[in-house]
Structure formats: C-alpha cells, structure tokens
C-alpha positions in Angstrom: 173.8 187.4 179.2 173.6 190.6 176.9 170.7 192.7 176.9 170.3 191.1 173.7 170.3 187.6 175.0 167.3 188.1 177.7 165.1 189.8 174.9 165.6 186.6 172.6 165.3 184.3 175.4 161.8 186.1 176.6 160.7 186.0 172.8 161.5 182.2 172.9 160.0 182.0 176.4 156.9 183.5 174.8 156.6 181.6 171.7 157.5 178.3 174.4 153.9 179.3 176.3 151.9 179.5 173.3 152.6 176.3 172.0 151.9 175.1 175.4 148.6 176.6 175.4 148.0 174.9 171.7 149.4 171.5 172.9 147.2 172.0 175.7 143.7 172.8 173.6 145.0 169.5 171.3 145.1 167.1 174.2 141.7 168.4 175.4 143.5 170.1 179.0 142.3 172.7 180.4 145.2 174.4 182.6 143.1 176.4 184.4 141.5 172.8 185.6 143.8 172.3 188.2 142.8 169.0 188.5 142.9 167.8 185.2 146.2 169.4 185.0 147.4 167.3 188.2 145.9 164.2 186.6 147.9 164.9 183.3 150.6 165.2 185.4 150.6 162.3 187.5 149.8 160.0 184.0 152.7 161.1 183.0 155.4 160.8 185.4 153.9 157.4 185.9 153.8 156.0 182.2 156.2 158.3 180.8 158.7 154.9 178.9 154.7 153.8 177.9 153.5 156.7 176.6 156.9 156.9 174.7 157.0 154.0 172.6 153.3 154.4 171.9 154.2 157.6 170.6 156.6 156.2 168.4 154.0 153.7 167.5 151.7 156.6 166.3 149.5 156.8 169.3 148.8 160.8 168.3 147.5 161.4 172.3 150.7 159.7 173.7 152.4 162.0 171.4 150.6 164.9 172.7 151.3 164.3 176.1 155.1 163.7 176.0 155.6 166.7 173.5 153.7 168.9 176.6 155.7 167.5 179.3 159.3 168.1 176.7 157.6 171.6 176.6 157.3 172.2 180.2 160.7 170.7 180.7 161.9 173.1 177.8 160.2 176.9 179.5 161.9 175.6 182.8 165.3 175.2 180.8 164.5 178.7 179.4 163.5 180.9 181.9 166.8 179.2 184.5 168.9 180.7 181.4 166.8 183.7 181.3 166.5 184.7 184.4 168.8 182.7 186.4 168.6 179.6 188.6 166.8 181.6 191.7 164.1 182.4 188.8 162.1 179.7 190.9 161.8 181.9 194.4 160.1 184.8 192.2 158.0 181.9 190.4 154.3 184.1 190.6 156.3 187.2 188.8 158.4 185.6 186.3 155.1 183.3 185.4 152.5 185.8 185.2 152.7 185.6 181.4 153.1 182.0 181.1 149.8 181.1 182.9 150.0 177.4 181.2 153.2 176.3 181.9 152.9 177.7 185.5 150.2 175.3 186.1 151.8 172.5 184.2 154.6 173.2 186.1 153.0 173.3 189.1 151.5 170.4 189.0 154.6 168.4 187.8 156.6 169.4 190.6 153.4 168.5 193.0 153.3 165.2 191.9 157.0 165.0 191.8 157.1 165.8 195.6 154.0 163.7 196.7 156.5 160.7 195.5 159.4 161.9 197.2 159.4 164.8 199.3 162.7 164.5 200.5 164.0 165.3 196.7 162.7 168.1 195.2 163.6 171.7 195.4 161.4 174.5 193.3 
C-alpha cells in the first residue's frame, strides 16, 4: 500500500473509533467498564439473528448494538489492511489511539474464546 494508502486508511481508522465512542455514549456503554463492555459483548454474540430483526423492526437499542459490533468488525477489517494481518501481535501499540474499539474488541474476542478456545487466534 502507498504512503498514501496508510494515511487514508489511518484517517478512516480514526473517524472508525470516534463513531465507536458515539455509538458507545448512545447505547449508554462505558468502554472503560470492562464489564459492561464484556456483557455487551456476550449479548451480542448470543442474540446477534434477535437483535437483527428487531433492529429491522425499529427496536433503536437493537439497532445500536449491531451497528457497534458492524463497527468493531469494520476497525478490525481496517487496521488488517492498514497495518497488515500481524497488526494483532503489536495490538497495545497499534490500539493506543483507538481506546474503544480495543476494549470492544477485547471483549468480543474474550467471549469468543470462552465458547471455543480451540478456535480463535488474535
């Protein structure tokens, strides 16, 4: 990727971890809670085909919560292109700016390995 490339994909990286921050303060989630954050987490890998149709329903907080996790899923697309695939074994430097996604993120792949150890790989 050009020189270019990274600085556009850090500017989108950026403006990815403030709407994660304001999706955050609309859902009432603290990401510095890291247990609220966990809970979030586990809610949604649990109900996430619920919480889908009641968003499309109009449920706004069901909306809320699987526009955060698309988010989180969306910085983790970015910063693989931005900083490669190995971005995840220098996770506490390439996150130091992206405080709320690192938690989310975080706590995602938590629960994701409490369900199945065996299968996950950050």
């Amino acid at each position: 990727m050009t020189m270019f490339g990274n600085d556009l994909m850090l500017h989108e990286g950026n403006e990815l971890e403030l709407q994660i921050e304001r999706t955050c303060i609309a859902l009432g989630l603290d990401f510095h809670d890291e247990y609220q954050v966990r809970m979030f987490a586990r809610d949604v890998l649990q109900n996430i085909d619920r919480l889908r149709k009641a968003a499309r329903e109009g449920d706004m907080q069901s909306r809320i919560k699987v526009e955060l996790y698309g988010l989180a899923m969306l910085m983790h697309k970015t910063n693989s292109a931005t900083f490669g695939s190995g971005y995840l074994n220098q996770f506490a430097k390439v996150t130091e700016h992206q405080s709320a996604w690192a938690a989310i993120a975080r706590a995602l792949w938590n629960e994701l390995e409490a369900r199945n150890p065996d299968n996950i790989a950050p």
